[in-house]
BALOBA-1460 file (C-alpha; in Angstrom, 3 decimals):
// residues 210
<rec num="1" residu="x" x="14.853" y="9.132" z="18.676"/>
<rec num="2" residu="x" x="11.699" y="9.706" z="20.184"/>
<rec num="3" residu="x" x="9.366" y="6.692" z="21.019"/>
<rec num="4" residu="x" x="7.080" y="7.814" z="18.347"/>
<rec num="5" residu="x" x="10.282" y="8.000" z="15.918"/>
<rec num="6" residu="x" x="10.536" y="4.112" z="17.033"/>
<rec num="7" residu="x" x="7.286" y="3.507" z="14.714"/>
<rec num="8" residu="x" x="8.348" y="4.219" z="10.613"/>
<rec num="9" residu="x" x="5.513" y="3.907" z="7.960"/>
<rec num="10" residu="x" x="6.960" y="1.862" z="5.052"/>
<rec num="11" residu="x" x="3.969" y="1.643" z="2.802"/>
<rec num="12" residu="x" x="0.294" y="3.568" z="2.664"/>
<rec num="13" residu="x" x="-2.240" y="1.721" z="0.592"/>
<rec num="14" residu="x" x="-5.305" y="3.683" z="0.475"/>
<rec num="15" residu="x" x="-8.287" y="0.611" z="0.006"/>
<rec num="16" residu="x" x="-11.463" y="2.672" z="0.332"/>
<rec num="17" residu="x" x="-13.279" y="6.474" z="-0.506"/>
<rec num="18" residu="x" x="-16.650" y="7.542" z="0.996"/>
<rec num="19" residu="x" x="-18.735" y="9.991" z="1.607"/>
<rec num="20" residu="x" x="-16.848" y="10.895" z="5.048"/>
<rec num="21" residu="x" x="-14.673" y="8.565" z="5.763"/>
<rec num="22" residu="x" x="-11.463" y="6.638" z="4.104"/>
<rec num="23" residu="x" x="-9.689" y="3.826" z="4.835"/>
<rec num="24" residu="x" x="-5.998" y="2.884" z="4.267"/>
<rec num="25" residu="x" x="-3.644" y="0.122" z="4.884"/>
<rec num="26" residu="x" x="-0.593" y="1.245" z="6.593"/>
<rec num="27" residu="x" x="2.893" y="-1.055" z="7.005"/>
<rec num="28" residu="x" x="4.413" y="0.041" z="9.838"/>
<rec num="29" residu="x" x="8.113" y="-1.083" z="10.919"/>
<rec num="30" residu="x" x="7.199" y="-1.342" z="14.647"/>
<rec num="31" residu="x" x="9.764" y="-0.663" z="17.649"/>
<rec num="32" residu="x" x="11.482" y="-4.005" z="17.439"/>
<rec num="33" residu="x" x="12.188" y="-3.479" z="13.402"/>
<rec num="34" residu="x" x="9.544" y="-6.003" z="12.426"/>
<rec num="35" residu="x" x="6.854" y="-4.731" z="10.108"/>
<rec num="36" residu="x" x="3.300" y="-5.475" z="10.357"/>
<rec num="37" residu="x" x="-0.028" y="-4.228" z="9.270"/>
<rec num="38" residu="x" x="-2.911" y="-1.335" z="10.587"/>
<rec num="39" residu="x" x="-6.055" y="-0.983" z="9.249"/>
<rec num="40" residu="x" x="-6.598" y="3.209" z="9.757"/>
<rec num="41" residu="x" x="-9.744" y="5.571" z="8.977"/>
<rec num="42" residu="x" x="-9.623" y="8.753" z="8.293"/>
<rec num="43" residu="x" x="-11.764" y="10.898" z="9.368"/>
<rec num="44" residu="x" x="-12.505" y="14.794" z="9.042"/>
<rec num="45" residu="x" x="-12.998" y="15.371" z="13.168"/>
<rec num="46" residu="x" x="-16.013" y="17.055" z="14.615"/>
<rec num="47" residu="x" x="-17.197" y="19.183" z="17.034"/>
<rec num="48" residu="x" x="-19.980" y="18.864" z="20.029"/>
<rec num="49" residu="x" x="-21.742" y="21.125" z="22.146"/>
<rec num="50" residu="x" x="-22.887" y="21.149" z="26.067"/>
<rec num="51" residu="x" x="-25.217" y="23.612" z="25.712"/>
<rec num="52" residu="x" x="-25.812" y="24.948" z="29.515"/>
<rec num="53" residu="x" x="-29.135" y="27.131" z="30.369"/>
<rec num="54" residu="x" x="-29.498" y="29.285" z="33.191"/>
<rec num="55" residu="x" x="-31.332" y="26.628" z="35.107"/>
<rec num="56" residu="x" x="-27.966" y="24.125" z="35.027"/>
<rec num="57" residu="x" x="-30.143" y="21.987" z="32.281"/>
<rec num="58" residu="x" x="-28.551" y="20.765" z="29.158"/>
<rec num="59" residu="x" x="-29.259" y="20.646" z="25.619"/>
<rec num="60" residu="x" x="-29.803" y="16.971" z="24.227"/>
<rec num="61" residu="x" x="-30.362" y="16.041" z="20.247"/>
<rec num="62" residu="x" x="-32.250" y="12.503" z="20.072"/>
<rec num="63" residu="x" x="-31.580" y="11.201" z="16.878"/>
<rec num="64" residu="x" x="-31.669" y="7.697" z="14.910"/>
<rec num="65" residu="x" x="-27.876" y="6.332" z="14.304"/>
<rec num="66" residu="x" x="-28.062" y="3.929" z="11.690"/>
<rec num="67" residu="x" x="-24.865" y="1.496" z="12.824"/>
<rec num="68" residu="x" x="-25.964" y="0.459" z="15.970"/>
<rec num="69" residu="x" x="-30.142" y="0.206" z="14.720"/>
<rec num="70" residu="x" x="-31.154" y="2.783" z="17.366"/>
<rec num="71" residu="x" x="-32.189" y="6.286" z="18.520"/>
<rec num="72" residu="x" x="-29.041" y="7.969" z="20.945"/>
<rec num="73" residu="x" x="-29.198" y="11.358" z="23.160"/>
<rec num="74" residu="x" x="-26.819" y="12.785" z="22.343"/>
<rec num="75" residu="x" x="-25.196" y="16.614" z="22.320"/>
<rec num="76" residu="x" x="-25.584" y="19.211" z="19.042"/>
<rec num="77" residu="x" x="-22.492" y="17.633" z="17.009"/>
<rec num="78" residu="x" x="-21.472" y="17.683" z="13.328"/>
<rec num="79" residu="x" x="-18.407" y="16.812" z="10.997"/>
<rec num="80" residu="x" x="-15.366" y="19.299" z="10.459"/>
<rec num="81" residu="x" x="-16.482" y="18.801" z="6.470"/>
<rec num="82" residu="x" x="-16.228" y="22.250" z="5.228"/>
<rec num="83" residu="x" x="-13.011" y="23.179" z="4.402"/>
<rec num="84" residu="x" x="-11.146" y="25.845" z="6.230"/>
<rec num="85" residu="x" x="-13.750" y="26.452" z="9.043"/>
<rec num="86" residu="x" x="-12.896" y="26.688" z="12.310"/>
<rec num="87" residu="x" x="-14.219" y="24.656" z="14.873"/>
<rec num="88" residu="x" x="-16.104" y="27.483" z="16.722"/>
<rec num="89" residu="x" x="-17.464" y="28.278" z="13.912"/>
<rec num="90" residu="x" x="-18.422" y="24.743" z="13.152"/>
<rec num="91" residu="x" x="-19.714" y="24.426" z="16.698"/>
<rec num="92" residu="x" x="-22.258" y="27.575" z="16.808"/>
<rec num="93" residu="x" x="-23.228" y="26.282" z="13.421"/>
<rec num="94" residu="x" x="-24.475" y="22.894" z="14.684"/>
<rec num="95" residu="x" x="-25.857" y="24.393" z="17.606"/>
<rec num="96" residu="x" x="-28.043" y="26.579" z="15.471"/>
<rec num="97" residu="x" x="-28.796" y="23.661" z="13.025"/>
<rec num="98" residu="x" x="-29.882" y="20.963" z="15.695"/>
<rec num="99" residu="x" x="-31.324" y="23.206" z="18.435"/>
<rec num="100" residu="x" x="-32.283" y="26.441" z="16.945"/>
<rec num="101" residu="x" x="-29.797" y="28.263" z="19.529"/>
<rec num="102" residu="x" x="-27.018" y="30.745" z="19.746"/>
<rec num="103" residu="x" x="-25.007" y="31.218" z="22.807"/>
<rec num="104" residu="x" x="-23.238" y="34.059" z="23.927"/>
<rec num="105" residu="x" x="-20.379" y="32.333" z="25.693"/>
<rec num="106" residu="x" x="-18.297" y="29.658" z="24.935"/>
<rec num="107" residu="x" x="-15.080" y="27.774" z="26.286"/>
<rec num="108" residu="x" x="-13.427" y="24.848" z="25.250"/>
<rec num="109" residu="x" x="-14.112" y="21.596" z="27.636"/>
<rec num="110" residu="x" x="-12.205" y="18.587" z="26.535"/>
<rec num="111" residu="x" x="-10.767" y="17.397" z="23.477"/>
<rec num="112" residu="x" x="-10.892" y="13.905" z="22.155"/>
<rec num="113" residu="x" x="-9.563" y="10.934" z="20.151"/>
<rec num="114" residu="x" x="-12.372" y="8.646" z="19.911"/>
<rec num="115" residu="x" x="-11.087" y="5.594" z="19.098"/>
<rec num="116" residu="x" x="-7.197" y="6.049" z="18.485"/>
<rec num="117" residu="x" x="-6.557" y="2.406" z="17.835"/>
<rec num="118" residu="x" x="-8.199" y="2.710" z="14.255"/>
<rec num="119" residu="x" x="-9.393" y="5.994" z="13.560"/>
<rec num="120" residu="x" x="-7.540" y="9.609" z="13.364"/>
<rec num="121" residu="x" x="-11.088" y="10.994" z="13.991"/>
<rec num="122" residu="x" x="-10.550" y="13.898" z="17.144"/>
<rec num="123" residu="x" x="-13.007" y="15.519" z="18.611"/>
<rec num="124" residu="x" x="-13.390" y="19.417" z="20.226"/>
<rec num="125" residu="x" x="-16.235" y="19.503" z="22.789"/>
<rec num="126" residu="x" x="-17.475" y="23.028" z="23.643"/>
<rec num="127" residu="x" x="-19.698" y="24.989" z="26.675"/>
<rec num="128" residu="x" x="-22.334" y="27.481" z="25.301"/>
<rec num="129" residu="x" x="-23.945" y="29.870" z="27.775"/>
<rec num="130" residu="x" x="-26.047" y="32.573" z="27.539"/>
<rec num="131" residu="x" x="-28.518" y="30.423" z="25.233"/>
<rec num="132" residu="x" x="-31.114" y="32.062" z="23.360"/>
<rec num="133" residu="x" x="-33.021" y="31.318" z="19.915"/>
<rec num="134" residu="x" x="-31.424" y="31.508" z="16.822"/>
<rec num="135" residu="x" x="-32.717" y="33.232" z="13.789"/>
<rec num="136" residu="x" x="-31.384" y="30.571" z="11.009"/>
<rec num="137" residu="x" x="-33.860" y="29.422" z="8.900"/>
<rec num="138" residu="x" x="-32.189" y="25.197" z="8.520"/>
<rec num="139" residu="x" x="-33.907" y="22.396" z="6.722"/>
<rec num="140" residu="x" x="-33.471" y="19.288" z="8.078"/>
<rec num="141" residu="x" x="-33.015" y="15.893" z="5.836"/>
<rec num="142" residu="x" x="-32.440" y="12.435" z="6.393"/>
<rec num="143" residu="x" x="-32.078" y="11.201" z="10.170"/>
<rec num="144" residu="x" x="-32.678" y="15.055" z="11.369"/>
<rec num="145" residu="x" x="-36.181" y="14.690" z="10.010"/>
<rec num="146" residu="x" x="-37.186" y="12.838" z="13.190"/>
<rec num="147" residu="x" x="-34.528" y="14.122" z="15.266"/>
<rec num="148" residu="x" x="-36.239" y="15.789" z="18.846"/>
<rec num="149" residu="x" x="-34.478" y="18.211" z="21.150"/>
<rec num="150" residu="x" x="-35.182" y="19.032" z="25.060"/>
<rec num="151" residu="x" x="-33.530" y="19.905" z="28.093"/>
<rec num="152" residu="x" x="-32.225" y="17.662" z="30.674"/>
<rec num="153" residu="x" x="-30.860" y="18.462" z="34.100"/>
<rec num="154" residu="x" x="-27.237" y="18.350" z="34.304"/>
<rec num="155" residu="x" x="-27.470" y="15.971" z="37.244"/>
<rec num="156" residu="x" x="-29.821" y="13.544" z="35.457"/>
<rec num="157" residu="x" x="-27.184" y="13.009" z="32.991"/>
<rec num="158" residu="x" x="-24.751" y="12.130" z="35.186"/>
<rec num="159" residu="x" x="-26.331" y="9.739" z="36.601"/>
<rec num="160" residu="x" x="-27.938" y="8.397" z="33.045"/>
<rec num="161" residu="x" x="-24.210" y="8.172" z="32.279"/>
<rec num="162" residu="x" x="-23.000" y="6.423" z="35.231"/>
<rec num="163" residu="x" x="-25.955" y="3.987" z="34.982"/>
<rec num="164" residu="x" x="-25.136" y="3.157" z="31.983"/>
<rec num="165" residu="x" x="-28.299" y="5.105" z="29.896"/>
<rec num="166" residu="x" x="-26.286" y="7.436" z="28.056"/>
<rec num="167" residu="x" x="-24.169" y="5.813" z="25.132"/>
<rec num="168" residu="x" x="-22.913" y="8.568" z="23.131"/>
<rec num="169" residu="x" x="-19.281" y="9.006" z="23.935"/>
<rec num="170" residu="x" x="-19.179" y="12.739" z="23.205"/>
<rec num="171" residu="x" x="-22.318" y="12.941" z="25.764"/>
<rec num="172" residu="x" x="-20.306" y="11.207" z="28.493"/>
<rec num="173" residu="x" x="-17.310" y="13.205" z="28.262"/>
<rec num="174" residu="x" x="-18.948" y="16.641" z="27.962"/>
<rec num="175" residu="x" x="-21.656" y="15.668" z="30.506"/>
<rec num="176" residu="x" x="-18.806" y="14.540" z="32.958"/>
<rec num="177" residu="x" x="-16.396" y="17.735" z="31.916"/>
<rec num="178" residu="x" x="-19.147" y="20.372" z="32.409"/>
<rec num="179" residu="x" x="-20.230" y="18.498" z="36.022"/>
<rec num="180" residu="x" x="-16.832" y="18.593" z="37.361"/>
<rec num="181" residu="x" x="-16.229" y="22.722" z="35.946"/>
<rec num="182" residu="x" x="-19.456" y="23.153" z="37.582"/>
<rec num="183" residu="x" x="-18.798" y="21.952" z="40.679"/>
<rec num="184" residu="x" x="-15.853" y="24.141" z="40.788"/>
<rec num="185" residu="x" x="-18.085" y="26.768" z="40.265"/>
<rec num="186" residu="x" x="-18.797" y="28.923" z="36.922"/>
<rec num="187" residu="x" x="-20.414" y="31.790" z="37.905"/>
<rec num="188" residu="x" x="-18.804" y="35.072" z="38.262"/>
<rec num="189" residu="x" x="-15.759" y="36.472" z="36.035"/>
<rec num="190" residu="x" x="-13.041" y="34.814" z="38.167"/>
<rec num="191" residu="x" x="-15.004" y="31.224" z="38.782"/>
<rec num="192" residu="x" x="-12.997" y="28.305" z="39.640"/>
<rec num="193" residu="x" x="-14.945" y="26.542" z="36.900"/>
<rec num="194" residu="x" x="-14.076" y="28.801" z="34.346"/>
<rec num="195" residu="x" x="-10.700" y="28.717" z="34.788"/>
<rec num="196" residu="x" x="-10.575" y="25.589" z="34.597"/>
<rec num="197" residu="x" x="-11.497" y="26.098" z="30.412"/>
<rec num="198" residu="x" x="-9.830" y="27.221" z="27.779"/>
<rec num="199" residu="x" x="-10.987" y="29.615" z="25.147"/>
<rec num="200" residu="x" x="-12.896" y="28.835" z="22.507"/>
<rec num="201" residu="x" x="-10.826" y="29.859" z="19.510"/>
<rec num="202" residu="x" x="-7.699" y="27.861" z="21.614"/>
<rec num="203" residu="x" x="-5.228" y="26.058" z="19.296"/>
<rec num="204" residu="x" x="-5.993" y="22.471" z="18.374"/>
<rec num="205" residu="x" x="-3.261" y="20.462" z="17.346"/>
<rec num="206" residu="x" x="-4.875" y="17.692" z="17.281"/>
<rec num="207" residu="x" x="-7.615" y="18.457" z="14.337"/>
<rec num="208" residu="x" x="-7.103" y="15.626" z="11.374"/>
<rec num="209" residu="x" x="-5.806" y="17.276" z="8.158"/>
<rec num="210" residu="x" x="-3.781" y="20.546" z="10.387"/>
């Protein structure tokens, strides 16, 4: 038995439906056979973007976040909540939705869980290159009504995250990712960087509901 094995769900109660998330009540017979409780949400997933322009600047989304009472930079994101689309797809379509771009290269960076002791929520962050405008004609509603875009440089971010300026979780991690690839160096069909990355349309395990 593997350690995971070790961990047996005895009973699901499912206490709450929303518009994106659920929440359930699992009993879980735990490694030393006594049971005990975990609160779990389940959520779709979702995808991010670290857009990269040819003058090593990236792509931030400033938008309001309603839980924590504040505006956040942030990358293009969005939800996995169409059913049956890739996360690629989902990516370029966020990307065109929040910054008006299309990219013509793209490579996985990191995957995520973002908060694995109480949510199933995982998270695919991707590098776009090769940025230019995109011809989709979005609306926005709600907080992407006020939401502003602009370019930062790469090494302003690292430092905003280091100093503690940038919040967003996905920011940190793709900021970070992309810094380090860079560093390695991207340029060039056999860069360091770049093989550091995996393809964009790579398997993920890892995506809630697969």
């Amino acid at each position: 038995m593997t350690s995971e094995q070790a961990y047996q769900v005895t009973e699901s109660r499912p206490v709450y439906s929303g518009r994106v998330i659920a929440v359930r009540v699992d009993t879980v017979r735990m490694s030393d056979g006594s049971l005990t409780e975990r609160d779990v949400v389940e959520h779709p997933g979702a995808v991010a973007v670290v857009a990269l322009d040819d003058e090593d600047r990236v792509v931030t989304v400033t938008q309001y976040r309603h839980p924590l009472g504040q505006r956040l930079v942030e990358l293009p994101a969005g939800l996995l909540d169409i059913e049956g689309e890739p996360a690629w797809t989902a990516a370029q379509r966020e990307l065109a939705e929040e910054a008006g771009l299309v990219a013509d290269e793209w490579h996985v960076l990191v995957d995520l869980f973002t908060s694995p002791g109480m949510c199933d929520e995982a998270v695919r962050i991707f590098l776009a290159r090769g940025l230019h405008r995109s011809e989709l004609d979005f609306v926005a509603e709600h907080e992407e009504l006020e939401l502003t875009v602009e370019r930062r440089p790469l090494d302003e971010l690292v430092a905003d995250a280091f100093a503690g300026r940038l919040g967003n979780s996905l920011a940190v991690a793709g900021v970070l990712a992309v810094a380090h690839a860079h560093a390695a160096g991207l340029e060039g069909p056999d860069a360091p960087g770049l093989a550091l990355l995996r393809s964009a349309a790579s398997p993920w395990p890892a995506r809630p509901g697969l």
